[in-house]
LUMLUMDREN-2810 file (N, C-alpha, C; in Angstrom, 1 decimal):
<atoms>
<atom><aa>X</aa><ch>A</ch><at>N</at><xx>93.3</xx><yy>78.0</yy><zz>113.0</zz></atom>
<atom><aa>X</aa><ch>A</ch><at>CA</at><xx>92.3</xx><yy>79.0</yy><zz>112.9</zz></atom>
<atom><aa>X</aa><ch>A</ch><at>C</at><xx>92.3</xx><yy>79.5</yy><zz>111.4</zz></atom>
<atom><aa>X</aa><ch>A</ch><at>N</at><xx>91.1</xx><yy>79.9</yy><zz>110.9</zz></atom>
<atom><aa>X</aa><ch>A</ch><at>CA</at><xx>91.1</xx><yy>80.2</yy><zz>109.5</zz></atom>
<atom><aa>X</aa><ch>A</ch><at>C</at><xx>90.9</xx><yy>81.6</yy><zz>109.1</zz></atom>
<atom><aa>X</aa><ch>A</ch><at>N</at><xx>91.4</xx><yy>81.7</yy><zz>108.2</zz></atom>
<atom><aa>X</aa><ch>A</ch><at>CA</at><xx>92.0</xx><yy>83.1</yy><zz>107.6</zz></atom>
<atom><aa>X</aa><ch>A</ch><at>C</at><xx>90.8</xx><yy>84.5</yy><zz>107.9</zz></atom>
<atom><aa>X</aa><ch>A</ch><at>N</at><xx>89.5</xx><yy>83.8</yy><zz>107.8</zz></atom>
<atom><aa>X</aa><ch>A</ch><at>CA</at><xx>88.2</xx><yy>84.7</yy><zz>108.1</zz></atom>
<atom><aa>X</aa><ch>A</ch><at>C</at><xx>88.1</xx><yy>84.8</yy><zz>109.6</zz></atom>
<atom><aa>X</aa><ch>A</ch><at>N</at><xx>88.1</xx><yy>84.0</yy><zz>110.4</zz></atom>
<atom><aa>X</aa><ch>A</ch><at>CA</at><xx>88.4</xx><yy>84.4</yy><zz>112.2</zz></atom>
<atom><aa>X</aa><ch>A</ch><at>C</at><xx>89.5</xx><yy>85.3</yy><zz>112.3</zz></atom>
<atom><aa>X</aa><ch>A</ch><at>N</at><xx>90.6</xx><yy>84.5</yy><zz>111.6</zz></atom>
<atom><aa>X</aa><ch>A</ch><at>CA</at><xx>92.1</xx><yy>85.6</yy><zz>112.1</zz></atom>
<atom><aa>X</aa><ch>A</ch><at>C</at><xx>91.5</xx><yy>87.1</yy><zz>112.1</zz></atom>
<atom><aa>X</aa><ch>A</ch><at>N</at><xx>90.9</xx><yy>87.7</yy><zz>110.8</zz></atom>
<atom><aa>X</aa><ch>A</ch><at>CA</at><xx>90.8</xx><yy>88.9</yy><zz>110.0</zz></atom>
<atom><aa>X</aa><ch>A</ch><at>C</at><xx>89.7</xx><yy>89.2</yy><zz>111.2</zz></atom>
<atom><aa>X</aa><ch>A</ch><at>N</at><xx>88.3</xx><yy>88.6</yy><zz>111.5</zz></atom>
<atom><aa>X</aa><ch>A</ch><at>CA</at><xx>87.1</xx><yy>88.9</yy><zz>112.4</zz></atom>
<atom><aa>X</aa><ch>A</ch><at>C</at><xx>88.0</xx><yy>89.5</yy><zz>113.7</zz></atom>
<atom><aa>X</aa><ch>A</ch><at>N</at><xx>88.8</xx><yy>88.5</yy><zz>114.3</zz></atom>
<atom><aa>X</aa><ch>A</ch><at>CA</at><xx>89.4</xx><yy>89.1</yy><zz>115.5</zz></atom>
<atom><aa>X</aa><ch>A</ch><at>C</at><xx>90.4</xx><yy>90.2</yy><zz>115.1</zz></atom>
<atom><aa>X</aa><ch>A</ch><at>N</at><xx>91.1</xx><yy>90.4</yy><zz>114.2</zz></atom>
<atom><aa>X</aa><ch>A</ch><at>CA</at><xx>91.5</xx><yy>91.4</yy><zz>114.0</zz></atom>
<atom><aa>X</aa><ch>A</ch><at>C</at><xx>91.0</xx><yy>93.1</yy><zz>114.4</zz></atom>
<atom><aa>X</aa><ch>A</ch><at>N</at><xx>90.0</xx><yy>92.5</yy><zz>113.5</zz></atom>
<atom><aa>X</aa><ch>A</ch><at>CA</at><xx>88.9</xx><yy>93.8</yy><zz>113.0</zz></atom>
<atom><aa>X</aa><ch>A</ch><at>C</at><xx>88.8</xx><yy>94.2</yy><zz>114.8</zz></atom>
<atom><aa>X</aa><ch>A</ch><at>N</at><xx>87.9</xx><yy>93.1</yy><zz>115.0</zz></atom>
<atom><aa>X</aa><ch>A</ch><at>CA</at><xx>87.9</xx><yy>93.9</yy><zz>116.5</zz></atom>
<atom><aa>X</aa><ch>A</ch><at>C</at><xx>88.8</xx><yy>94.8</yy><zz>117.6</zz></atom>
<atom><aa>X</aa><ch>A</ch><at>N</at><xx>90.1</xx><yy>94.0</yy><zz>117.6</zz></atom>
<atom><aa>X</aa><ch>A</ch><at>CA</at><xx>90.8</xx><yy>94.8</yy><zz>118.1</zz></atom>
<atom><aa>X</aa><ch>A</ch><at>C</at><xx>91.6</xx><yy>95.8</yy><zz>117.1</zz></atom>
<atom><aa>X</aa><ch>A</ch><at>N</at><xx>91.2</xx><yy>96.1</yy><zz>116.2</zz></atom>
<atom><aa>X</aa><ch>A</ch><at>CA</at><xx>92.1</xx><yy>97.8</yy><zz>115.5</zz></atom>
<atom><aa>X</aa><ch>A</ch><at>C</at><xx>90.6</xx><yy>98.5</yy><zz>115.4</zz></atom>
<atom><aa>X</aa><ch>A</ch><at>N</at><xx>89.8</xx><yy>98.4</yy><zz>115.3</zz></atom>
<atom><aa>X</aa><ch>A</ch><at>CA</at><xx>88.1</xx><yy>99.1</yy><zz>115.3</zz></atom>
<atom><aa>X</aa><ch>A</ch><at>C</at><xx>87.9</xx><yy>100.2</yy><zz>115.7</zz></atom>
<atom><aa>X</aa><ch>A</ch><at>N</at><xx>88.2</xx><yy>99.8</yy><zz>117.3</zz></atom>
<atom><aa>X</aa><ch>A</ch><at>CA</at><xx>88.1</xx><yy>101.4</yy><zz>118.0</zz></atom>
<atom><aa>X</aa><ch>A</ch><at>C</at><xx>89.1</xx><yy>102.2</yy><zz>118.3</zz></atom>
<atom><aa>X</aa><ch>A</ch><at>N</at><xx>90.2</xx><yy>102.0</yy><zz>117.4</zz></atom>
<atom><aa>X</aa><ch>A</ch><at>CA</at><xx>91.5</xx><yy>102.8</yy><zz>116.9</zz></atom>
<atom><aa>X</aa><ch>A</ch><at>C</at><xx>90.9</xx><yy>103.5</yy><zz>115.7</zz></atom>
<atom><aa>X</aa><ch>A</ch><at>N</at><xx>89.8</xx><yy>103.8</yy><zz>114.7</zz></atom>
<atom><aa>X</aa><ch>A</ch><at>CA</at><xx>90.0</xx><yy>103.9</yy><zz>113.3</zz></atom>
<atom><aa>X</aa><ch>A</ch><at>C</at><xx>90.5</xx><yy>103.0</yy><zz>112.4</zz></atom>
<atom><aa>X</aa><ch>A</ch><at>N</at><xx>91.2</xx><yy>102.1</yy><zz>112.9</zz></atom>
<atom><aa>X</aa><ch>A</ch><at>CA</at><xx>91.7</xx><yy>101.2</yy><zz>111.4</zz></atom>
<atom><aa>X</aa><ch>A</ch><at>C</at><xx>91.2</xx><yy>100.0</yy><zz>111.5</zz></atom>
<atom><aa>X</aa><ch>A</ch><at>N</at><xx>91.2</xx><yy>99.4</yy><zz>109.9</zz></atom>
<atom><aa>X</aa><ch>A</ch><at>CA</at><xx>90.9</xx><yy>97.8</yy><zz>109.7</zz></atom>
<atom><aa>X</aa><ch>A</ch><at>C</at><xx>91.6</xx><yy>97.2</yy><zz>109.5</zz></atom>
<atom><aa>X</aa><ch>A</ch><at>N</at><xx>91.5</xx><yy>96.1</yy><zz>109.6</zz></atom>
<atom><aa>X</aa><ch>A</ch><at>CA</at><xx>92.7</xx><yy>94.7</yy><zz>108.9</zz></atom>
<atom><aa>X</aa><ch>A</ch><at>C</at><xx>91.7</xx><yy>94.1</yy><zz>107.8</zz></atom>
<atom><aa>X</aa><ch>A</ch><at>N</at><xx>93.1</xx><yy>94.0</yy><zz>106.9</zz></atom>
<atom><aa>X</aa><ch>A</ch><at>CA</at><xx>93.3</xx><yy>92.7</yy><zz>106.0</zz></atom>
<atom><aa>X</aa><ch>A</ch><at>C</at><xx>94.3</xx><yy>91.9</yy><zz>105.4</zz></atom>
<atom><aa>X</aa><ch>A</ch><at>N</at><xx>94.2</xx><yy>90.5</yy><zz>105.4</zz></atom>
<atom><aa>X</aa><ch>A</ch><at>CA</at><xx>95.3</xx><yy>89.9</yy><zz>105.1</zz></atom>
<atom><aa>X</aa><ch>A</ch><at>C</at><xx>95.9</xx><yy>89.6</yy><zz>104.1</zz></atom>
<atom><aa>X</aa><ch>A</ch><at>N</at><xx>97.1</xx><yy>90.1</yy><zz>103.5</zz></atom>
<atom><aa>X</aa><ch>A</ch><at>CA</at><xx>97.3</xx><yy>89.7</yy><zz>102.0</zz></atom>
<atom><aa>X</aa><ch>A</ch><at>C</at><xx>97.3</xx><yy>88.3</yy><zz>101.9</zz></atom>
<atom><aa>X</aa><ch>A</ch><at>N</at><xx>96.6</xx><yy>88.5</yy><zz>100.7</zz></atom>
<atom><aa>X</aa><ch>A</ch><at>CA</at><xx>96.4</xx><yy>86.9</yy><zz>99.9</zz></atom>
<atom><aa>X</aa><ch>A</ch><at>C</at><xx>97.4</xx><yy>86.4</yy><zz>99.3</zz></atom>
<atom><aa>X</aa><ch>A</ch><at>N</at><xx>97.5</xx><yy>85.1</yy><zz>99.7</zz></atom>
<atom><aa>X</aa><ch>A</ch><at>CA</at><xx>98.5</xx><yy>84.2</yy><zz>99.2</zz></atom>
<atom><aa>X</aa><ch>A</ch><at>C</at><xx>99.7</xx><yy>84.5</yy><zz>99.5</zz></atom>
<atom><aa>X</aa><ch>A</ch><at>N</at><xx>100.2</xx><yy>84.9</yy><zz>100.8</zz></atom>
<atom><aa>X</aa><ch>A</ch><at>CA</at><xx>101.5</xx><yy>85.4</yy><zz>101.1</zz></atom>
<atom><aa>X</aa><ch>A</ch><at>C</at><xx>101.3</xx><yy>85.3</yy><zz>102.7</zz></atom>
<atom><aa>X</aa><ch>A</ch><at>N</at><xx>102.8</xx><yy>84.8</yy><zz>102.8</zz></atom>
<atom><aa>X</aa><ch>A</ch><at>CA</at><xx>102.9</xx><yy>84.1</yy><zz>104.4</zz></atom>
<atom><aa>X</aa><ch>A</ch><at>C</at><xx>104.1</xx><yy>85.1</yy><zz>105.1</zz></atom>
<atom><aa>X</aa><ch>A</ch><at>N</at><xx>104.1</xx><yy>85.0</yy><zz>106.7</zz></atom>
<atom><aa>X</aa><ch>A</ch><at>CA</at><xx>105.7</xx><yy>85.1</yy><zz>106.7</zz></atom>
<atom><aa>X</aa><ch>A</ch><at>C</at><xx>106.0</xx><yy>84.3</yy><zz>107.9</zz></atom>
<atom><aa>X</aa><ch>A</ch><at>N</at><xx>107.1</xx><yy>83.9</yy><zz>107.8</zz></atom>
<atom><aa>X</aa><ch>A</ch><at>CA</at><xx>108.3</xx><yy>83.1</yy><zz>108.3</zz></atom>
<atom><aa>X</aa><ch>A</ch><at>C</at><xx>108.3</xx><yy>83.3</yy><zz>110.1</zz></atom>
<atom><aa>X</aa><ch>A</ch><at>N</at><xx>107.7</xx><yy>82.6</yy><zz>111.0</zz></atom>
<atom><aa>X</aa><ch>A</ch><at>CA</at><xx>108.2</xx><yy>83.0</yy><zz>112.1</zz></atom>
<atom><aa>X</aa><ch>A</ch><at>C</at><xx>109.1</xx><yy>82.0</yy><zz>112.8</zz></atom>
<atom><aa>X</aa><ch>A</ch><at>N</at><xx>109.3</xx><yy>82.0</yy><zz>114.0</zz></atom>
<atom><aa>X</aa><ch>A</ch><at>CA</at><xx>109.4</xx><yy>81.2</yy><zz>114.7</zz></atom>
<atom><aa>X</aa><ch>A</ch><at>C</at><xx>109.3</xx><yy>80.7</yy><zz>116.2</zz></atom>
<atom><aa>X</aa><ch>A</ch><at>N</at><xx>108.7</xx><yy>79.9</yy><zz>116.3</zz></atom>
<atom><aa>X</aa><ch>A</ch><at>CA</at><xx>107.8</xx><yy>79.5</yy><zz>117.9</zz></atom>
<atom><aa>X</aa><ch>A</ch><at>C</at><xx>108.5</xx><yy>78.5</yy><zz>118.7</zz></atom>
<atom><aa>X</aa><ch>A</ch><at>N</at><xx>109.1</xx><yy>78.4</yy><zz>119.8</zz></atom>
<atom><aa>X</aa><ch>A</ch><at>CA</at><xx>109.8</xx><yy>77.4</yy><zz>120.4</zz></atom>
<atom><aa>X</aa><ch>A</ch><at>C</at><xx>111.2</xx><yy>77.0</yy><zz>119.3</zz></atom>
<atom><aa>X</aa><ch>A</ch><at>N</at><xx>110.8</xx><yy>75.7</yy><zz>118.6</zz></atom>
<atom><aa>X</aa><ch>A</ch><at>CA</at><xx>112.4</xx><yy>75.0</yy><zz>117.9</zz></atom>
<atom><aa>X</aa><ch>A</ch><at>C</at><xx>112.2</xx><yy>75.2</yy><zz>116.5</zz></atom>
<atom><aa>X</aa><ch>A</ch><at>N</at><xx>110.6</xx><yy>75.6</yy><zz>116.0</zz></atom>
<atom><aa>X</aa><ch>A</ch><at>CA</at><xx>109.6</xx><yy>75.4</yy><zz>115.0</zz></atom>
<atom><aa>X</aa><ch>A</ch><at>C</at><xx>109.4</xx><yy>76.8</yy><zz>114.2</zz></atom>
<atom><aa>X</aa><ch>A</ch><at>N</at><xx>109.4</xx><yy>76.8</yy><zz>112.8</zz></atom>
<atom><aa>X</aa><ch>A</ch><at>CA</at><xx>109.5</xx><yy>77.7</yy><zz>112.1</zz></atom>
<atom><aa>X</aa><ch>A</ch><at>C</at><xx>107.6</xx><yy>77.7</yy><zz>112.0</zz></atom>
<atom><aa>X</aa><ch>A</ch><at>N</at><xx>107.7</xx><yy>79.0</yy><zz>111.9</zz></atom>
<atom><aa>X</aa><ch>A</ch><at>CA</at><xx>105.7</xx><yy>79.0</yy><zz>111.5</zz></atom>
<atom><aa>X</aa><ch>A</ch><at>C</at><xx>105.4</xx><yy>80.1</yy><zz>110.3</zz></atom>
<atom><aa>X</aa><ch>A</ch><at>N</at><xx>104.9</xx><yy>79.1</yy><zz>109.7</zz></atom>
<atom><aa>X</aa><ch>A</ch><at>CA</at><xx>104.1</xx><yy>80.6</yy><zz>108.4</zz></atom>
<atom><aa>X</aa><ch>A</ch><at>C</at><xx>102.8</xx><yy>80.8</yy><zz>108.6</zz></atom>
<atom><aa>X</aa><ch>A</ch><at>N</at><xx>102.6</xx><yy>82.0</yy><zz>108.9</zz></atom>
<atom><aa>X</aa><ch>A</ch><at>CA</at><xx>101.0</xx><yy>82.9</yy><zz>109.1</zz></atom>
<atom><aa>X</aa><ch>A</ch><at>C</at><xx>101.3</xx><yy>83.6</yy><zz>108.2</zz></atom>
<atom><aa>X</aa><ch>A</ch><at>N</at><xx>99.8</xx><yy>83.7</yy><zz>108.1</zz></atom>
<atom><aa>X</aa><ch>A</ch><at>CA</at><xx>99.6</xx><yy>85.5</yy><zz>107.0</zz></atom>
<atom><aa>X</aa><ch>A</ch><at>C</at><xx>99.8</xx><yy>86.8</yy><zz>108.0</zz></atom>
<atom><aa>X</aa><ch>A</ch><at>N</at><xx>100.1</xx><yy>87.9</yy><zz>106.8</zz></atom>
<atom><aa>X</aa><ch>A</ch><at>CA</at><xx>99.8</xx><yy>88.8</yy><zz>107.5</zz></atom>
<atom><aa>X</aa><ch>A</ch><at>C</at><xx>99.0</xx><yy>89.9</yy><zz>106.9</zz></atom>
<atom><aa>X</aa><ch>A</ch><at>N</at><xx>99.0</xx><yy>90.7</yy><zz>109.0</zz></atom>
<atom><aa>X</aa><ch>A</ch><at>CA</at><xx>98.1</xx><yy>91.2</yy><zz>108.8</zz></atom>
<atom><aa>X</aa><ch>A</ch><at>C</at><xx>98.3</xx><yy>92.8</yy><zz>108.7</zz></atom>
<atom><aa>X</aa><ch>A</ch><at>N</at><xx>97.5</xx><yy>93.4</yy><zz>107.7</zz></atom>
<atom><aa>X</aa><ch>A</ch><at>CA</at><xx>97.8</xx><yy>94.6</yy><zz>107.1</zz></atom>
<atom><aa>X</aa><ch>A</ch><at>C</at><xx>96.7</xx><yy>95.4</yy><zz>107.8</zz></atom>
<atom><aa>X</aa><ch>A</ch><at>N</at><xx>97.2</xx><yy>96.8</yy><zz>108.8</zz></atom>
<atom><aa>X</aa><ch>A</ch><at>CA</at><xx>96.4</xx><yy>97.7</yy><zz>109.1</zz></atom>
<atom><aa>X</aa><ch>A</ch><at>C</at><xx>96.2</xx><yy>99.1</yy><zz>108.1</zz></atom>
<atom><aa>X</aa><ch>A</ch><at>N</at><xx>94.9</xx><yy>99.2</yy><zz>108.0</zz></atom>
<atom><aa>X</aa><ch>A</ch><at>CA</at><xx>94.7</xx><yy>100.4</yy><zz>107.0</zz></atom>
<atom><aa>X</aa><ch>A</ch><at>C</at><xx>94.0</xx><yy>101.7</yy><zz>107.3</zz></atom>
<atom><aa>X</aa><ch>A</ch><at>N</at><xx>94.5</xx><yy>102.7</yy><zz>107.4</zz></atom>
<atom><aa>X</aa><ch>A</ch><at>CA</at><xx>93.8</xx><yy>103.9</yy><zz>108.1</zz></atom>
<atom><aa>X</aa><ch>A</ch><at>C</at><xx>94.7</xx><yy>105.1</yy><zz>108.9</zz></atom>
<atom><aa>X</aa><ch>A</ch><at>N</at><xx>93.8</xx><yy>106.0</yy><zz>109.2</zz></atom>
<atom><aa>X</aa><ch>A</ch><at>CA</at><xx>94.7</xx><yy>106.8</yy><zz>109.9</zz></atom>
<atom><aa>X</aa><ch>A</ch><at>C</at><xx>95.6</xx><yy>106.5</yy><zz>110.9</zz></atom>
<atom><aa>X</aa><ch>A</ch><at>N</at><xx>96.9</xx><yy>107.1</yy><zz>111.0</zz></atom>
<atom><aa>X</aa><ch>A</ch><at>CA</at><xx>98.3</xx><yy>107.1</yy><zz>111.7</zz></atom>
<atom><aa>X</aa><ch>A</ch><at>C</at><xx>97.8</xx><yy>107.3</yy><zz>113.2</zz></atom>
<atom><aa>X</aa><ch>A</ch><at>N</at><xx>97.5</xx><yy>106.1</yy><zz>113.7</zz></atom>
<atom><aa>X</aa><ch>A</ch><at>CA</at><xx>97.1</xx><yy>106.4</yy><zz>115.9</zz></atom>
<atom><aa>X</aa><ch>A</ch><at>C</at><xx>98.0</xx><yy>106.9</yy><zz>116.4</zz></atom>
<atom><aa>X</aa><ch>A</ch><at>N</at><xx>99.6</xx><yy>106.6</yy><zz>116.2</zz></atom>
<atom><aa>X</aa><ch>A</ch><at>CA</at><xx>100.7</xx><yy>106.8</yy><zz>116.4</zz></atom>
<atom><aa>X</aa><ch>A</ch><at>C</at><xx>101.4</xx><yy>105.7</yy><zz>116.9</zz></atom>
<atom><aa>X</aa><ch>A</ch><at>N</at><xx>103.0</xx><yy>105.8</yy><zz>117.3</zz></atom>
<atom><aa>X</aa><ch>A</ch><at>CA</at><xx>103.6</xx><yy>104.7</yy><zz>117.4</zz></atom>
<atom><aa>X</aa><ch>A</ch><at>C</at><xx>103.1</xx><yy>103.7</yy><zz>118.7</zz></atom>
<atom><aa>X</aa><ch>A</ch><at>N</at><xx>102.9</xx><yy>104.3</yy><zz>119.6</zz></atom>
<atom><aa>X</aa><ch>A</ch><at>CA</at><xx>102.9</xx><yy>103.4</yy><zz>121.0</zz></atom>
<atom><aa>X</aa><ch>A</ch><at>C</at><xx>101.2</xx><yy>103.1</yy><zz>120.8</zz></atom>
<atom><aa>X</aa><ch>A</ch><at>N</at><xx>100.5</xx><yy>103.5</yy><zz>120.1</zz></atom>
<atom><aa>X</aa><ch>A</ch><at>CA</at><xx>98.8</xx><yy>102.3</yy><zz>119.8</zz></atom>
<atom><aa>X</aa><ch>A</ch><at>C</at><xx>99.9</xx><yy>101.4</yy><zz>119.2</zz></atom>
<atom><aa>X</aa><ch>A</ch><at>N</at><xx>100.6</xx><yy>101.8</yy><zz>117.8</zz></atom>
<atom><aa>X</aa><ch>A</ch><at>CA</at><xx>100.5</xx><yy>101.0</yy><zz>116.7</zz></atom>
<atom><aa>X</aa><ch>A</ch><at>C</at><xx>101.6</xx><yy>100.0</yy><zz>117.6</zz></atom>
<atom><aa>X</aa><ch>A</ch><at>N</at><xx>102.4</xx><yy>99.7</yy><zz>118.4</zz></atom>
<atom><aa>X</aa><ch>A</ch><at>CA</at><xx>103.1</xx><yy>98.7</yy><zz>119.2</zz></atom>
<atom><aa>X</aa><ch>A</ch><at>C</at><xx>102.2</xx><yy>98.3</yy><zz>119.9</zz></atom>
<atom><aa>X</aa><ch>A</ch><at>N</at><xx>101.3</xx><yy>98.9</yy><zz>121.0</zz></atom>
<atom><aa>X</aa><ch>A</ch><at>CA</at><xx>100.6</xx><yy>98.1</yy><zz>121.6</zz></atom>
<atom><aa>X</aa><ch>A</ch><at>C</at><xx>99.1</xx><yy>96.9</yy><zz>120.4</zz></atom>
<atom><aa>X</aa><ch>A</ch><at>N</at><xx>98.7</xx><yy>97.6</yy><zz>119.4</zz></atom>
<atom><aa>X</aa><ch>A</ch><at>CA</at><xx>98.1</xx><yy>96.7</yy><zz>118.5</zz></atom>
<atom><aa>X</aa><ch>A</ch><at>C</at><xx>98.8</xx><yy>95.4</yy><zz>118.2</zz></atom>
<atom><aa>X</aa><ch>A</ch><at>N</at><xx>100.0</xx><yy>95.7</yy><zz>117.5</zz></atom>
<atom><aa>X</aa><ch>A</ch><at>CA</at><xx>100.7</xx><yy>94.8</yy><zz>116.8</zz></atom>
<atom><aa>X</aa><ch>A</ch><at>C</at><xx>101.0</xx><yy>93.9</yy><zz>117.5</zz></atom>
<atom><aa>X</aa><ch>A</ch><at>N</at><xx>101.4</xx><yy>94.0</yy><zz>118.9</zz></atom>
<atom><aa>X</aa><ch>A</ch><at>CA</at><xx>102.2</xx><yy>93.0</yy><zz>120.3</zz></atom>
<atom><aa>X</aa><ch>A</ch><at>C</at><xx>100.5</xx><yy>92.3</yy><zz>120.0</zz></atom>
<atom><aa>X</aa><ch>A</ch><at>N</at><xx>99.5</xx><yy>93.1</yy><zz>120.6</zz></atom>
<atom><aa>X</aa><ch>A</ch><at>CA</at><xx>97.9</xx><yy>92.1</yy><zz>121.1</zz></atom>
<atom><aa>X</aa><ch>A</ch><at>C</at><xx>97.6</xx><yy>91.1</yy><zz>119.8</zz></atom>
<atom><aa>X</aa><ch>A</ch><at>N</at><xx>97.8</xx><yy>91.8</yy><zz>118.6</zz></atom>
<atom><aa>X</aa><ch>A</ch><at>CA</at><xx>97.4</xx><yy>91.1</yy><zz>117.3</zz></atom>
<atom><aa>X</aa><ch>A</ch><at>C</at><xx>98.5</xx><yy>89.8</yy><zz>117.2</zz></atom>
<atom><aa>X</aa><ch>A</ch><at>N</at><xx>100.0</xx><yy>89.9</yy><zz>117.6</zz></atom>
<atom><aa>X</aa><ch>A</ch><at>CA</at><xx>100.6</xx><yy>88.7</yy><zz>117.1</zz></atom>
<atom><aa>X</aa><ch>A</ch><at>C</at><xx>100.7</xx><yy>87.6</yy><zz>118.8</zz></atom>
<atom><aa>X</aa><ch>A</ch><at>N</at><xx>100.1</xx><yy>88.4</yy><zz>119.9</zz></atom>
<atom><aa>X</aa><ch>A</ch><at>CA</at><xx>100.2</xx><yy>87.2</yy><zz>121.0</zz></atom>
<atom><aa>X</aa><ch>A</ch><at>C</at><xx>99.0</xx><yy>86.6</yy><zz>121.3</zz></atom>
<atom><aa>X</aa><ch>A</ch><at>N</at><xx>98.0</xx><yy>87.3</yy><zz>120.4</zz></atom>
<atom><aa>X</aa><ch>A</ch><at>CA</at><xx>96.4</xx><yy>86.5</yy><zz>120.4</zz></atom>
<atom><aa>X</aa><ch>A</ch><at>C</at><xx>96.3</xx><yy>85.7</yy><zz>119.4</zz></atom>
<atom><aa>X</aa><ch>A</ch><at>N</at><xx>97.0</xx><yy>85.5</yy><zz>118.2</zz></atom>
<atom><aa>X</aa><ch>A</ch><at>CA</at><xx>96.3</xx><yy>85.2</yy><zz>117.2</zz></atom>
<atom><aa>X</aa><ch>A</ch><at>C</at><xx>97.6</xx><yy>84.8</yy><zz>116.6</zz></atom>
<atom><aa>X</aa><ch>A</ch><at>N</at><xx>97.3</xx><yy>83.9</yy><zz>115.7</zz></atom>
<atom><aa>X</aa><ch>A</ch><at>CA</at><xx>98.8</xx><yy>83.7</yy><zz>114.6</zz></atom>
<atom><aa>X</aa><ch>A</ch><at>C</at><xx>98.7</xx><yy>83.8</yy><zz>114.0</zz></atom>
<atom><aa>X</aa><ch>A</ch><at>N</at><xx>100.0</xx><yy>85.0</yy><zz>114.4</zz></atom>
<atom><aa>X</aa><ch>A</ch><at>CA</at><xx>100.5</xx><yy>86.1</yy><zz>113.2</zz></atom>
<atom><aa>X</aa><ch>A</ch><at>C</at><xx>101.6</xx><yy>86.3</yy><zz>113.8</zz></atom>
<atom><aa>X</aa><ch>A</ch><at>N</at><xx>102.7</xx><yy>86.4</yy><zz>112.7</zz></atom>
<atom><aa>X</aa><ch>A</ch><at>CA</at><xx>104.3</xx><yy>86.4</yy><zz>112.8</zz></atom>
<atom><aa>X</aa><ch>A</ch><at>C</at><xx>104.4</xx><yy>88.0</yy><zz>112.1</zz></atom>
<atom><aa>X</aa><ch>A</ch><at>N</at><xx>103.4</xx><yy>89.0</yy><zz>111.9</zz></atom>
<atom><aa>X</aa><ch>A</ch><at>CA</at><xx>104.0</xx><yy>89.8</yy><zz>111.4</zz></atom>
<atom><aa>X</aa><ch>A</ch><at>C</at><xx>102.8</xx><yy>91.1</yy><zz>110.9</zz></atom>
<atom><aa>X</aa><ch>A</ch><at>N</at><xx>102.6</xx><yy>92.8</yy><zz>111.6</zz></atom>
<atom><aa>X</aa><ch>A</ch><at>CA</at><xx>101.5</xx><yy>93.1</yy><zz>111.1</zz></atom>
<atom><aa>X</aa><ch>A</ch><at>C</at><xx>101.9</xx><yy>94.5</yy><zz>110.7</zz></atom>
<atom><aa>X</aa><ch>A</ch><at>N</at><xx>101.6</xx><yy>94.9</yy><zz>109.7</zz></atom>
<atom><aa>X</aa><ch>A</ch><at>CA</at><xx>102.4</xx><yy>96.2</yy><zz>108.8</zz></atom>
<atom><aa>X</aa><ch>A</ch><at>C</at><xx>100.9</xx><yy>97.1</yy><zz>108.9</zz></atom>
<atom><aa>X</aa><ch>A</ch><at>N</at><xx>101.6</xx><yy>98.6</yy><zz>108.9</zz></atom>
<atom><aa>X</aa><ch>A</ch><at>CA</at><xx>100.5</xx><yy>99.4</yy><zz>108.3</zz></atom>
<atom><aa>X</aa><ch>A</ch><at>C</at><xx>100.4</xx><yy>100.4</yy><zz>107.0</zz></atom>
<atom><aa>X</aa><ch>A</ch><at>N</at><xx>99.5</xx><yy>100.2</yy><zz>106.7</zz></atom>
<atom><aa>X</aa><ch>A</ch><at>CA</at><xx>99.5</xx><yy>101.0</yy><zz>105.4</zz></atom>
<atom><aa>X</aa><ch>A</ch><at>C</at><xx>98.6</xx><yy>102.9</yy><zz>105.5</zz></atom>
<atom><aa>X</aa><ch>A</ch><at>N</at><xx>99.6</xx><yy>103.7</yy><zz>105.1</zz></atom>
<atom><aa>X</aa><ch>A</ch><at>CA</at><xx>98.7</xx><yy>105.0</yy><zz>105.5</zz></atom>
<atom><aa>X</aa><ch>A</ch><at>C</at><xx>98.5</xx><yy>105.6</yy><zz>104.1</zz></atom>
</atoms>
C-alpha cells in the first residue's frame, strides 16, 4: 500500500475526531509481525486532545487496518 492511501485512510478514520494525519517523511519504525521484522511509516495525529480512550481506540483501528507499527500525537 502506498504512502498516499495509508495517509487517505488515515484521514478518514481520525476526521470525525477533529484530527488529521501525516506521515513523517523519510522515517520508518521497526515492527514486528509473525517471525518478520516490518518497517512502516508513521503516522502522526495533529489537533485537539479527544482524550485517551478515542486516542487508543484510533491508534489500535489505525495500526490493525493499515500498516503501521506505530501512531503518535502531536498537540
Amino acid at each position: 500500500m502506498k504512502e498516499k492511501e495509508i495517509l487517505r485512510k488515515a484521514n478518514e478514520i481520525v476526521a470525525p475526531y477533529g484530527l488529521r494525519a501525516e506521515i513523517f517523511p523519510d522515517l520508518l519504525s521497526v515492527g514486528v509481525q509473525g517471525d518478520n521484522r516490518t518497517y512502516t511509516p508513521i503516522i502522526n495525529l495533529i489537533g485537539p486532545h479527544p482524550g485517551n480512550e478515542v486516542l487508543s481506540k484510533l491508534s489500535t483501528e489505525i495500526s490493525n487496518t493499515l500498516p503501521i507499527n506505530r501512531v503518535t500525537i502531536q498537540i
